[in-house]
HTML snippet that shows the backbone in 3Dmol.js (N, CA, C, O; Angstrom):
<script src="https://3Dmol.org/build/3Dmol-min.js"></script>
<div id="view" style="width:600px;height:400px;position:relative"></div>
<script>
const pdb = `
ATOM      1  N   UNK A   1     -31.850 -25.811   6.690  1.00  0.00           N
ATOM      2  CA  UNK A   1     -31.362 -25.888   5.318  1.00  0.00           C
ATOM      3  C   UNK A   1     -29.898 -26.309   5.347  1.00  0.00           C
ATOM      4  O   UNK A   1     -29.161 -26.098   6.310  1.00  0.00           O
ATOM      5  N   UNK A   2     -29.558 -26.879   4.298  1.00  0.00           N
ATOM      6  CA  UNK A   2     -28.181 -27.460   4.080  1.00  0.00           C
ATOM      7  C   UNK A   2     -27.358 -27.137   2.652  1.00  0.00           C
ATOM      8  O   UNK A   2     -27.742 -26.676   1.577  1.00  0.00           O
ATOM      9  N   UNK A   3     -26.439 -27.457   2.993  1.00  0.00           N
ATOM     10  CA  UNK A   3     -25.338 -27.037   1.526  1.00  0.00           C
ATOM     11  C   UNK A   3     -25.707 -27.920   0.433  1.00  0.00           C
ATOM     12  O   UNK A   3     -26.130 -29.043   0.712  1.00  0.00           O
ATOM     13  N   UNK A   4     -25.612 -27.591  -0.646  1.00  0.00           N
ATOM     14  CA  UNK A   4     -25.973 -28.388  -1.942  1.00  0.00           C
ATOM     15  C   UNK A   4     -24.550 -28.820  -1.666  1.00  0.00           C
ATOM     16  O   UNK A   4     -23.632 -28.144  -1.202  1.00  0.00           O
ATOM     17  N   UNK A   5     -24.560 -30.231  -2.091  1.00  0.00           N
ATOM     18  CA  UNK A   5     -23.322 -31.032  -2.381  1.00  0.00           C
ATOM     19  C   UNK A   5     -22.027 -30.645  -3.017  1.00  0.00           C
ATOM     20  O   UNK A   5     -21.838 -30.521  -4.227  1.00  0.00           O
ATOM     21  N   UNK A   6     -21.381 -30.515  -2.302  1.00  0.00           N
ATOM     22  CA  UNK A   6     -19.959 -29.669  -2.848  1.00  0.00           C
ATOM     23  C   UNK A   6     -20.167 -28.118  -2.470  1.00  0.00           C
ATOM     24  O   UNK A   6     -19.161 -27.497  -2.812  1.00  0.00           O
ATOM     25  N   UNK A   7     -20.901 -27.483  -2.021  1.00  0.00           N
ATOM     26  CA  UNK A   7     -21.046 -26.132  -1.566  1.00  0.00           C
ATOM     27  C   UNK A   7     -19.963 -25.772  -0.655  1.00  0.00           C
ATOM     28  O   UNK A   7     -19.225 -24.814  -0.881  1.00  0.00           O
ATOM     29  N   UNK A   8     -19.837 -26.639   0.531  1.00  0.00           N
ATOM     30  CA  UNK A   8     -19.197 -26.596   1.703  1.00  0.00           C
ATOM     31  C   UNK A   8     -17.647 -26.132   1.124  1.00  0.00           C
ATOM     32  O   UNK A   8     -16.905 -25.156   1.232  1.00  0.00           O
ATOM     33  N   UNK A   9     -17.644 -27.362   0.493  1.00  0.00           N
ATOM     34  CA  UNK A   9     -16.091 -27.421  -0.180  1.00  0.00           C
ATOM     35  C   UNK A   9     -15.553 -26.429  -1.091  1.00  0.00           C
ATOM     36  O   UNK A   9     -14.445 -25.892  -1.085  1.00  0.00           O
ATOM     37  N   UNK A  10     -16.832 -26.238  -2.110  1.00  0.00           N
ATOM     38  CA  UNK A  10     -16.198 -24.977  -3.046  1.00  0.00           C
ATOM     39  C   UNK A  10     -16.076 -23.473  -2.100  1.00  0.00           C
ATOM     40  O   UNK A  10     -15.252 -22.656  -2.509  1.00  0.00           O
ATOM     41  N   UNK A  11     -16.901 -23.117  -0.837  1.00  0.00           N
ATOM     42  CA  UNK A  11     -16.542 -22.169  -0.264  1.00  0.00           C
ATOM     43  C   UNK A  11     -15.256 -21.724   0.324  1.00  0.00           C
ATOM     44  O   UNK A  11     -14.728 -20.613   0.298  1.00  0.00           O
ATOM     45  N   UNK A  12     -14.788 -23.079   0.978  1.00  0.00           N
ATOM     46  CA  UNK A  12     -13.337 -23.389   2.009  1.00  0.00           C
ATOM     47  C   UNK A  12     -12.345 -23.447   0.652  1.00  0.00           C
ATOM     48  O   UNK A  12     -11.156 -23.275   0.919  1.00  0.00           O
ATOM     49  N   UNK A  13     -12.654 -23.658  -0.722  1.00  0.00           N
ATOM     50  CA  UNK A  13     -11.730 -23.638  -1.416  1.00  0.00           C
ATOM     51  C   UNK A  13     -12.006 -22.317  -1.816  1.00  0.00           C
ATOM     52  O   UNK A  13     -10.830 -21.957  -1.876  1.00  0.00           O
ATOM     53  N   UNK A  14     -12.409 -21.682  -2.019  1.00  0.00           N
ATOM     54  CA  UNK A  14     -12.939 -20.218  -2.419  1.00  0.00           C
ATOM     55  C   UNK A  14     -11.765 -19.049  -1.145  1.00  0.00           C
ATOM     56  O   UNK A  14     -10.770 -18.390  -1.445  1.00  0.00           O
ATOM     57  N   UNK A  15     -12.174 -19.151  -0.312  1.00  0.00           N
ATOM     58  CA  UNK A  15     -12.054 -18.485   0.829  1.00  0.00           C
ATOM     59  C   UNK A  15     -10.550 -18.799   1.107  1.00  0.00           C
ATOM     60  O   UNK A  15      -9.966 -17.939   1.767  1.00  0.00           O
ATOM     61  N   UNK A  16      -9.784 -19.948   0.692  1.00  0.00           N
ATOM     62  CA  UNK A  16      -8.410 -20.632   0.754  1.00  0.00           C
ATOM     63  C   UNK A  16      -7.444 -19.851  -0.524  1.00  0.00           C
ATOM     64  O   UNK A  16      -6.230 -19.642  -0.513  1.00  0.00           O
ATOM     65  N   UNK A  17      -8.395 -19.536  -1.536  1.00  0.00           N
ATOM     66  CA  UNK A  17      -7.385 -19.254  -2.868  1.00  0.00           C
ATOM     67  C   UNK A  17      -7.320 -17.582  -2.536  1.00  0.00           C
ATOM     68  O   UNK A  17      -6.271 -16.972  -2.742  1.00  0.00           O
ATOM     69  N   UNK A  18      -8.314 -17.017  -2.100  1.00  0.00           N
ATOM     70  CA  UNK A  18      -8.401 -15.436  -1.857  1.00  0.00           C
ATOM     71  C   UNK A  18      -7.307 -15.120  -0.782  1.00  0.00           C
ATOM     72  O   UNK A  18      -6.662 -14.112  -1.072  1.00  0.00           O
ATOM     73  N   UNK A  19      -6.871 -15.836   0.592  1.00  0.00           N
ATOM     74  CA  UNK A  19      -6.135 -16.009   1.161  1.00  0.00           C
ATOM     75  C   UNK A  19      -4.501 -15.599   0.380  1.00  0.00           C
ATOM     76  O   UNK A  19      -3.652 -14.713   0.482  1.00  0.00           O
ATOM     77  N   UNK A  20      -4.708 -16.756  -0.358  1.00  0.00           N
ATOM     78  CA  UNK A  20      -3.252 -17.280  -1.068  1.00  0.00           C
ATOM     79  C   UNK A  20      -3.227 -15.879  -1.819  1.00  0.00           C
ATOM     80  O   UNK A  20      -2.364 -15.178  -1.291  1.00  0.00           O
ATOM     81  N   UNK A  21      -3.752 -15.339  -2.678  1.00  0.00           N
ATOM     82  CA  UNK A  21      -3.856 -14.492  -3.165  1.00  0.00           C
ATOM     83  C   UNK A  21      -3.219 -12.635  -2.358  1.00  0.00           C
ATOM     84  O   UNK A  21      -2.875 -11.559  -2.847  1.00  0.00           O
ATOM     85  N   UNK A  22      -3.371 -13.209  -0.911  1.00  0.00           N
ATOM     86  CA  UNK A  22      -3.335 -12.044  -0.236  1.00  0.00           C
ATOM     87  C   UNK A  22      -4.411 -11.230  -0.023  1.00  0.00           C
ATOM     88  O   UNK A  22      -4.098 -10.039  -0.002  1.00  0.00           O
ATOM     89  N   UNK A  23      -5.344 -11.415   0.108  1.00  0.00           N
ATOM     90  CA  UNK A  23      -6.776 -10.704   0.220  1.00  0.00           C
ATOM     91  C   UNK A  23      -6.996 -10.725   1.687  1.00  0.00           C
ATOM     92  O   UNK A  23      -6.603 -11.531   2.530  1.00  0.00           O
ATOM     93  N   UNK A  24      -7.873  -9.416   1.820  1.00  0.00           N
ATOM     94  CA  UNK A  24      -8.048 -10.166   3.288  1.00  0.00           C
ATOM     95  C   UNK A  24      -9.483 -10.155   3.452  1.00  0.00           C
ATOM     96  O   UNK A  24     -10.342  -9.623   2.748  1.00  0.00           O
ATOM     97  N   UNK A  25      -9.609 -10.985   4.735  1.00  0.00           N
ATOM     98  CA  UNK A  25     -10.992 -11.577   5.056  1.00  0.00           C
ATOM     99  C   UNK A  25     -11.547 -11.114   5.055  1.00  0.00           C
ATOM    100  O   UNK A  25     -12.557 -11.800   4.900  1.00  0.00           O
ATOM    101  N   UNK A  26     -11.956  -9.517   5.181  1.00  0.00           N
ATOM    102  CA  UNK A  26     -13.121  -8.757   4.580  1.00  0.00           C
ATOM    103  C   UNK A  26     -13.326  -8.759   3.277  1.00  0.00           C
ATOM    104  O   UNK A  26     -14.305  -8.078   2.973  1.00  0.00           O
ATOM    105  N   UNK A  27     -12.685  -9.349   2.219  1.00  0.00           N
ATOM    106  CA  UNK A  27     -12.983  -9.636   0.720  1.00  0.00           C
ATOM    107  C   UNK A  27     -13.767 -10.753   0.564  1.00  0.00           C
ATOM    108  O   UNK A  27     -14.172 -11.034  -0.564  1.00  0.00           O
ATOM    109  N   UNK A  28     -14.091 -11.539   1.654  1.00  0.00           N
ATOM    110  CA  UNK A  28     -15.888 -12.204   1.515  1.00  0.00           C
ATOM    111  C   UNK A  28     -16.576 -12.079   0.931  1.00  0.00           C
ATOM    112  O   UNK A  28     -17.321 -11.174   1.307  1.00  0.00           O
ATOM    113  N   UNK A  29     -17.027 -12.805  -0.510  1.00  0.00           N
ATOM    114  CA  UNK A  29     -17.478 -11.979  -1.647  1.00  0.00           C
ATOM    115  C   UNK A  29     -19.338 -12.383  -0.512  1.00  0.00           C
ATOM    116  O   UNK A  29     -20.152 -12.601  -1.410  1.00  0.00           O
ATOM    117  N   UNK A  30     -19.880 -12.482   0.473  1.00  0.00           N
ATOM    118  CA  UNK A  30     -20.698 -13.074   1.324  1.00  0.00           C
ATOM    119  C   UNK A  30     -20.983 -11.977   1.529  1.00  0.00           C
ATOM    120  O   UNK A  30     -22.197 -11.803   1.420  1.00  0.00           O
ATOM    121  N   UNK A  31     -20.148 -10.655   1.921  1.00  0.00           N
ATOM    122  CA  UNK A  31     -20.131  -9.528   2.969  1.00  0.00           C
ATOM    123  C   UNK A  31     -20.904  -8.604   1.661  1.00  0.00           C
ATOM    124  O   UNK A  31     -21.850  -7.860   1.920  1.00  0.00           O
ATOM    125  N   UNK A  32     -20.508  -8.721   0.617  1.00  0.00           N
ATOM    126  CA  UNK A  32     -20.666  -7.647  -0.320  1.00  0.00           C
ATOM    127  C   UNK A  32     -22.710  -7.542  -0.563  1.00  0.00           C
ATOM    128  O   UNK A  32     -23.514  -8.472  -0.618  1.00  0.00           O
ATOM    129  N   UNK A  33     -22.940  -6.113  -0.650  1.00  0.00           N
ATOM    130  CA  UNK A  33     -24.460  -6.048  -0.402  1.00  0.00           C
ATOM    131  C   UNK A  33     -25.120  -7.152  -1.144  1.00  0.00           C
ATOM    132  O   UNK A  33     -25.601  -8.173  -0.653  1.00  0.00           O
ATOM    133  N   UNK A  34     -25.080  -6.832  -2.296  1.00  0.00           N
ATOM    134  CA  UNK A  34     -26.147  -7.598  -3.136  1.00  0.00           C
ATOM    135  C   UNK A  34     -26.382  -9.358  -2.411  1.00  0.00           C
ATOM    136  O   UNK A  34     -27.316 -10.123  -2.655  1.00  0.00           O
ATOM    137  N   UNK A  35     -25.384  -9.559  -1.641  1.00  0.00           N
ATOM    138  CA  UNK A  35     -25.310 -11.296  -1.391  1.00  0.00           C
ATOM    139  C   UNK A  35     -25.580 -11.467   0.139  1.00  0.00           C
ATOM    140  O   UNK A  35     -25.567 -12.417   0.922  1.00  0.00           O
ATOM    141  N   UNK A  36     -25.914  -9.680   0.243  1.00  0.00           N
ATOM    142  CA  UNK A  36     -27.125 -10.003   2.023  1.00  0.00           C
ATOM    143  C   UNK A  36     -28.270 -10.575   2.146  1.00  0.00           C
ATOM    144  O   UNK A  36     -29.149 -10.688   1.292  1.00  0.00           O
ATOM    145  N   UNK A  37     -28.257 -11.026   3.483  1.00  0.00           N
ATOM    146  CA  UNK A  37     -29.630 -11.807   3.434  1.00  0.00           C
ATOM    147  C   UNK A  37     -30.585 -10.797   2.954  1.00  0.00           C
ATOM    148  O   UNK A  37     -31.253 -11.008   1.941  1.00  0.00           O
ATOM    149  N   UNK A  38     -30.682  -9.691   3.644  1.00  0.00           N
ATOM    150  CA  UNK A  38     -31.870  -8.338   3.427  1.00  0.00           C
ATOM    151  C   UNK A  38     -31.830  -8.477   2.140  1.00  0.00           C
ATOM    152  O   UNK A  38     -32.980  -8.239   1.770  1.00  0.00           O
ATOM    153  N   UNK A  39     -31.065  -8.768   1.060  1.00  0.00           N
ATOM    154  CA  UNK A  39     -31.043  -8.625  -0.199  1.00  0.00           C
ATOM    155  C   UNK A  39     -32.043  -9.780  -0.814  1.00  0.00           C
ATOM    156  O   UNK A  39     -33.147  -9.595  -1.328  1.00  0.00           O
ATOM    157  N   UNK A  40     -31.392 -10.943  -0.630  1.00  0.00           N
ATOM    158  CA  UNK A  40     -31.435 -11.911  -1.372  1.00  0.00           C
ATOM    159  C   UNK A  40     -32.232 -12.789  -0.544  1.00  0.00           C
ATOM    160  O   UNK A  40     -32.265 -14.015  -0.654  1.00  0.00           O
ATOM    161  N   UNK A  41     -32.863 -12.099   0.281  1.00  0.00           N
ATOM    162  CA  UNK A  41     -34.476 -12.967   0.761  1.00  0.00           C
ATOM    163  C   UNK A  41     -33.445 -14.307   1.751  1.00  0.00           C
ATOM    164  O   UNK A  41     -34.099 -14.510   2.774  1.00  0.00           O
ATOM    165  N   UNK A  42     -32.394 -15.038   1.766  1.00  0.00           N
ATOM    166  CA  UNK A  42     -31.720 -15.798   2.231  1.00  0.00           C
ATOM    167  C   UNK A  42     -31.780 -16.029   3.710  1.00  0.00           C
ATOM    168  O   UNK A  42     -31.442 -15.095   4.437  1.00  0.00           O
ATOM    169  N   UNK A  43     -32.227 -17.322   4.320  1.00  0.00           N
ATOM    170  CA  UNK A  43     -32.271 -17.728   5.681  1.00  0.00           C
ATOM    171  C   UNK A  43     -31.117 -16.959   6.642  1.00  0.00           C
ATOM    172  O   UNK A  43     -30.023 -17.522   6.615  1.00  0.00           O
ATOM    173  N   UNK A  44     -31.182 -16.020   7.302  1.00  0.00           N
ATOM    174  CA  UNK A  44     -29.710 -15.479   8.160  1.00  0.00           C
ATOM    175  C   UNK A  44     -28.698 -16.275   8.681  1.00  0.00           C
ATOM    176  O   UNK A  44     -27.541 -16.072   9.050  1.00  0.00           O
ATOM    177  N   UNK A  45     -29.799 -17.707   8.582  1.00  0.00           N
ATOM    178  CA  UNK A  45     -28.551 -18.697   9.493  1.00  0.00           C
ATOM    179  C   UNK A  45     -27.844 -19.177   8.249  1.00  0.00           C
ATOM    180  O   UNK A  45     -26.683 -18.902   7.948  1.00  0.00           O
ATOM    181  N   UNK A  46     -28.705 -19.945   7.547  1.00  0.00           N
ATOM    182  CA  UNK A  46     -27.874 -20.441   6.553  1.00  0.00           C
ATOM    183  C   UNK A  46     -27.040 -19.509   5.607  1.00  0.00           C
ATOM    184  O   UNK A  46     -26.367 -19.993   4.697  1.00  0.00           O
ATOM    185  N   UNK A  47     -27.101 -18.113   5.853  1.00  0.00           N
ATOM    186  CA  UNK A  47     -26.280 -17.198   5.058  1.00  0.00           C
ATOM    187  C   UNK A  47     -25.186 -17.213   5.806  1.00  0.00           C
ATOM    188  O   UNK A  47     -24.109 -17.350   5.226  1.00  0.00           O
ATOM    189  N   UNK A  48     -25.213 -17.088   7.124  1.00  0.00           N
ATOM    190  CA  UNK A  48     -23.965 -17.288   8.103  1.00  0.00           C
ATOM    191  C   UNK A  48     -23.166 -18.364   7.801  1.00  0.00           C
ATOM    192  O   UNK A  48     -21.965 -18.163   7.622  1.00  0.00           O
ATOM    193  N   UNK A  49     -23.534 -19.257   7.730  1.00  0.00           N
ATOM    194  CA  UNK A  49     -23.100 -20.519   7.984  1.00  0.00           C
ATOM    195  C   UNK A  49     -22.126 -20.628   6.697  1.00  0.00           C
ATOM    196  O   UNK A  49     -20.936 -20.889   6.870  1.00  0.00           O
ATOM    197  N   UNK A  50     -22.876 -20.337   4.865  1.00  0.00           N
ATOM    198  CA  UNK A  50     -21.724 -20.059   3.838  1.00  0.00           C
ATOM    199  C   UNK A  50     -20.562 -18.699   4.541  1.00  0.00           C
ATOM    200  O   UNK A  50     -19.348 -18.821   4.699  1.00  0.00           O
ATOM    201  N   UNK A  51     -21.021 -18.036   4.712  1.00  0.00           N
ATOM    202  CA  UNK A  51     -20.425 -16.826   5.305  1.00  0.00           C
ATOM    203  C   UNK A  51     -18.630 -17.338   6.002  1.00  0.00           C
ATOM    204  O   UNK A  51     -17.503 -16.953   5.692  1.00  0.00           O
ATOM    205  N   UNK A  52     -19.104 -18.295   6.974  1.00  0.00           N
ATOM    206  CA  UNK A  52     -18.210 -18.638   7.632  1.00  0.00           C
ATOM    207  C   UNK A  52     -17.693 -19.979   7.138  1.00  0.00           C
ATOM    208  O   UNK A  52     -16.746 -20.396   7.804  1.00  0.00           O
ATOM    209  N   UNK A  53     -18.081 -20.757   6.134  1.00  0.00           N
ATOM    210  CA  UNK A  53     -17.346 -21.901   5.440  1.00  0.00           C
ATOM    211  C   UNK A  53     -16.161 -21.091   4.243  1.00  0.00           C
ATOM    212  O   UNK A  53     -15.113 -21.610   3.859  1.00  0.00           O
ATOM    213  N   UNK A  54     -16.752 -19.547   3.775  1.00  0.00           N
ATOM    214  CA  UNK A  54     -15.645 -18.889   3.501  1.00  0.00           C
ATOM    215  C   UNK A  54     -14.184 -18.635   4.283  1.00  0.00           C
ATOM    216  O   UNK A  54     -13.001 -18.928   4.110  1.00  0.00           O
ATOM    217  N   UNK A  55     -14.992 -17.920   5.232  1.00  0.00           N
ATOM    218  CA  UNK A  55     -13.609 -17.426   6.211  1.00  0.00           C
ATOM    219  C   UNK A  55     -13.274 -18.841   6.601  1.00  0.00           C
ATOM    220  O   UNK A  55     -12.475 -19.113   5.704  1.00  0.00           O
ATOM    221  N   UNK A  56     -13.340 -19.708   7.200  1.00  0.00           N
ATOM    222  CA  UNK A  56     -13.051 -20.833   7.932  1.00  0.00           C
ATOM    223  C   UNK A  56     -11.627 -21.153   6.590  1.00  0.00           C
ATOM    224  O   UNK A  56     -10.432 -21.377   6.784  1.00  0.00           O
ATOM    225  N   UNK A  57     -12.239 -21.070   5.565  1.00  0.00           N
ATOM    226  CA  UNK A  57     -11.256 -21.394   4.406  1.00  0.00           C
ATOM    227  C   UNK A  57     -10.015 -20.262   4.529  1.00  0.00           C
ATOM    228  O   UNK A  57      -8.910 -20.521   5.004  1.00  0.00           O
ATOM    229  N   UNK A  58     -10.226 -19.599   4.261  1.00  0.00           N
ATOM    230  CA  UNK A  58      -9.381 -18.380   4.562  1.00  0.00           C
ATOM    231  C   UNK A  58      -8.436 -17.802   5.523  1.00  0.00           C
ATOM    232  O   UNK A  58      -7.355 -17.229   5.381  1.00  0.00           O
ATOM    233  N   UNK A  59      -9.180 -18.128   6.583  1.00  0.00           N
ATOM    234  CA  UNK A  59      -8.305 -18.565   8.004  1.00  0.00           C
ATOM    235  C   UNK A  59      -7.245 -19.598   8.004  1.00  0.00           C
ATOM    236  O   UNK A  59      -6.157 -19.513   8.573  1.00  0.00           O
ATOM    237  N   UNK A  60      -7.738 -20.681   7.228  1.00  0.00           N
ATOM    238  CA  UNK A  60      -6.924 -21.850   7.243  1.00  0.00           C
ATOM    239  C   UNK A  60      -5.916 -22.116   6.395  1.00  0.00           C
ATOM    240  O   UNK A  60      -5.039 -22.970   6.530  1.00  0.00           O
ATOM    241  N   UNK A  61      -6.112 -21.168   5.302  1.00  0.00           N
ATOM    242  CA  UNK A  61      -4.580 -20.820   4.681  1.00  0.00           C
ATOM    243  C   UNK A  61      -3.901 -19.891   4.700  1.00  0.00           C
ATOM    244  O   UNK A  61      -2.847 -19.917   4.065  1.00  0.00           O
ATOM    245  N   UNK A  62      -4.222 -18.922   5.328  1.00  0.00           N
ATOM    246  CA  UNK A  62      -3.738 -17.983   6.015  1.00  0.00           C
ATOM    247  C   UNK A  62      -2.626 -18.028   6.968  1.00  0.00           C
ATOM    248  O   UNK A  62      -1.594 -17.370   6.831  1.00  0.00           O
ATOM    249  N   UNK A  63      -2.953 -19.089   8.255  1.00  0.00           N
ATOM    250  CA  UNK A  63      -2.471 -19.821   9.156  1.00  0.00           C
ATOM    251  C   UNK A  63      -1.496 -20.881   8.671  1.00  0.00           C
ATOM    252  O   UNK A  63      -0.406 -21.006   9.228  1.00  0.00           O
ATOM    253  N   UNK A  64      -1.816 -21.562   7.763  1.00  0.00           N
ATOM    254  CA  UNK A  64      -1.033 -22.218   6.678  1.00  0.00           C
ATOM    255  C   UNK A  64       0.844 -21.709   6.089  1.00  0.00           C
ATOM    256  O   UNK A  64       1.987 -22.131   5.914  1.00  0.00           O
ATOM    257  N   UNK A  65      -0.431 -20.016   5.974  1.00  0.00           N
ATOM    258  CA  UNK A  65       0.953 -19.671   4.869  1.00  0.00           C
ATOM    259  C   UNK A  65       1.767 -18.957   6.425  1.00  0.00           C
ATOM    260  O   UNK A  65       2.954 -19.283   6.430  1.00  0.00           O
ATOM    261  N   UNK A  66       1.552 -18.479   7.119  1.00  0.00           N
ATOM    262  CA  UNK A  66       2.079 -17.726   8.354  1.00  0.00           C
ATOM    263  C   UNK A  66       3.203 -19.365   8.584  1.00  0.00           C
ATOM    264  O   UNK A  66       4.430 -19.399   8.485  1.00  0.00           O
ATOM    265  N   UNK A  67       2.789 -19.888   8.724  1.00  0.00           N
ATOM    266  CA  UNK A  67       3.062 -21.150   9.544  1.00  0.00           C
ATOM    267  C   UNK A  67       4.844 -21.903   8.773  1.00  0.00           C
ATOM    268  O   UNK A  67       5.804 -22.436   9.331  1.00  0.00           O
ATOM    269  N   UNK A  68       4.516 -21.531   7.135  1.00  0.00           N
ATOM    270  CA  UNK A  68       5.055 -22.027   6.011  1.00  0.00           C
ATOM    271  C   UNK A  68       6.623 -20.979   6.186  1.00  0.00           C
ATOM    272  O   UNK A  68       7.771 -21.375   5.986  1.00  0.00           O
ATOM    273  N   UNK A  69       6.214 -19.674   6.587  1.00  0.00           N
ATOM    274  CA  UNK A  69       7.250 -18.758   6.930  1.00  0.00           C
ATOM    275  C   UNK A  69       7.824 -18.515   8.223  1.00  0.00           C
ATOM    276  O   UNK A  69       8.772 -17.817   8.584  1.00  0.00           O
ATOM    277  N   UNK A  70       7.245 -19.051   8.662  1.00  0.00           N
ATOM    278  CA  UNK A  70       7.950 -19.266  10.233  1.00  0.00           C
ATOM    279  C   UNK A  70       8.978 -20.408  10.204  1.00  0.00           C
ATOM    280  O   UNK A  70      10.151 -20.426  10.578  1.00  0.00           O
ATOM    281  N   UNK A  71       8.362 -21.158   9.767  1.00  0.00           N
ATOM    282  CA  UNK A  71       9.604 -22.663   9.277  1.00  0.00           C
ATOM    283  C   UNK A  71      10.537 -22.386   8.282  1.00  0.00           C
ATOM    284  O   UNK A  71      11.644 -22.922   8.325  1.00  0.00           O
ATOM    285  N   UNK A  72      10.268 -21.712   7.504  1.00  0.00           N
ATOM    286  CA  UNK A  72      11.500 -21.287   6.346  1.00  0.00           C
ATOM    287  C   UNK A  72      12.587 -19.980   7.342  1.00  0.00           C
ATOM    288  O   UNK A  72      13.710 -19.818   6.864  1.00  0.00           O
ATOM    289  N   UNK A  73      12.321 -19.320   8.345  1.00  0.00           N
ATOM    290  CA  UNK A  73      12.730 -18.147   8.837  1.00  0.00           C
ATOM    291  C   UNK A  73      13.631 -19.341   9.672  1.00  0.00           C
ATOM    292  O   UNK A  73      14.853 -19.195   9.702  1.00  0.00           O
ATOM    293  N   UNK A  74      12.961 -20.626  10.406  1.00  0.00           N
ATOM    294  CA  UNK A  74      13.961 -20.903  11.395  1.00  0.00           C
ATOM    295  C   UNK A  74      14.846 -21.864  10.798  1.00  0.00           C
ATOM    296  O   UNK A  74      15.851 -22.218  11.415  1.00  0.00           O
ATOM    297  N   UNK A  75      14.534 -22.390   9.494  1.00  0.00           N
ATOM    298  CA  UNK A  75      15.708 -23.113   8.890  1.00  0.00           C
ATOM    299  C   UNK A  75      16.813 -22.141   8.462  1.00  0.00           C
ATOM    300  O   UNK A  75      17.996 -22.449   8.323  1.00  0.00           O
ATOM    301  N   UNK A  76      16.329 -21.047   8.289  1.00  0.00           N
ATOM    302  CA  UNK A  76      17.471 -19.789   7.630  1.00  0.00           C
ATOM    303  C   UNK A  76      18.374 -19.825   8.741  1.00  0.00           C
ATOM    304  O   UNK A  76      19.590 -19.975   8.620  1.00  0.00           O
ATOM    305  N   UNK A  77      17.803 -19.693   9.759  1.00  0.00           N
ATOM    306  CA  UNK A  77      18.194 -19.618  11.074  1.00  0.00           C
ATOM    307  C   UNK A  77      19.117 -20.544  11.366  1.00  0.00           C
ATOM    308  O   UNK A  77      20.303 -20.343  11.103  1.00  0.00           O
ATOM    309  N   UNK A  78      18.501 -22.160  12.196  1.00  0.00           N
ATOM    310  CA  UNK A  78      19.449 -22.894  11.789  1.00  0.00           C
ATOM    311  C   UNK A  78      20.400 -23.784  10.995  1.00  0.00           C
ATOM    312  O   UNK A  78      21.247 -24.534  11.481  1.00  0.00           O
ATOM    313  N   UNK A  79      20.150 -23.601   9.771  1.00  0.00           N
ATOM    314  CA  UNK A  79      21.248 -23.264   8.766  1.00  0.00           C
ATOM    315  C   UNK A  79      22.624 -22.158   8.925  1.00  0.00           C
ATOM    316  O   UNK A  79      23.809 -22.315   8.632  1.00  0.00           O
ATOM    317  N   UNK A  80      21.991 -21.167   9.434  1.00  0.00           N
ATOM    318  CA  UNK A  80      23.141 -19.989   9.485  1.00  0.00           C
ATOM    319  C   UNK A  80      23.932 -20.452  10.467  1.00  0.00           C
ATOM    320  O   UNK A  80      25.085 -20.751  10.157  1.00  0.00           O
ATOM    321  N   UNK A  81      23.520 -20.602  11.762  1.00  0.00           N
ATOM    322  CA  UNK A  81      24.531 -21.086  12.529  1.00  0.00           C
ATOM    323  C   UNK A  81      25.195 -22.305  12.934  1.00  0.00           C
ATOM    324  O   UNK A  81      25.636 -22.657  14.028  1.00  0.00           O
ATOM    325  N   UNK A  82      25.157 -23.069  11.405  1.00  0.00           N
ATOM    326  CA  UNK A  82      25.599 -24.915  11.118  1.00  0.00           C
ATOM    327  C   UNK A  82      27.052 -24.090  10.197  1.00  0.00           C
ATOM    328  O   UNK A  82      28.143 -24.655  10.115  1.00  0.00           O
ATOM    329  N   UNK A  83      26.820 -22.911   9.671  1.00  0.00           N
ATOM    330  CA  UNK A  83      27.526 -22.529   8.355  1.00  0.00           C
ATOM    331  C   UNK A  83      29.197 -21.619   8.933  1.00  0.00           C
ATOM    332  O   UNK A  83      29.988 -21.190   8.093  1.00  0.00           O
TER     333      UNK A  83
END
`;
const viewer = $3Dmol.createViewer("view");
viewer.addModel(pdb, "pdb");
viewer.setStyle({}, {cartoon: {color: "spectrum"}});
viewer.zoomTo();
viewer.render();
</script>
């Protein structure tokens, strides 16, 4: 089975804004019961697979924003000692 068209994308954007938000990766709205496979009759693989096009999103702005403050910390940095 495969992603309905744009699935992929709305997850990694899903999983990217919860990030930004400050959430953390256990806020997988994937993880929550009702949206288990045991629940919702859903292939295990292909439940994995949205599962992790979430986090994959989430991870990646996460890493993003870590990344965004590390560069602002070392311009503070060398800035301070230009000043």
């Amino acid at each position: 089975m495969s992603f309905r068209p744009g699935e992929r994308a709305e997850l990694l954007r899903q999983g990217a804004k919860a990030a930004a938000r400050g959430d953390t990766a256990d806020s997988n709205p994937l993880l929550l019961r009702h949206n288990l496979p045991s629940i919702t009759g859903e292939c295990q693989r292909f439940w994995a697979r949205r599962r992790d096009a979430w986090l994959h999103g989430w991870e990646f702005e996460a890493a993003a924003a870590t990344l965004s403050v590390r560069m602002a910390l070392d311009f503070r940095a060398a800035t301070a000692r230009l000043a």
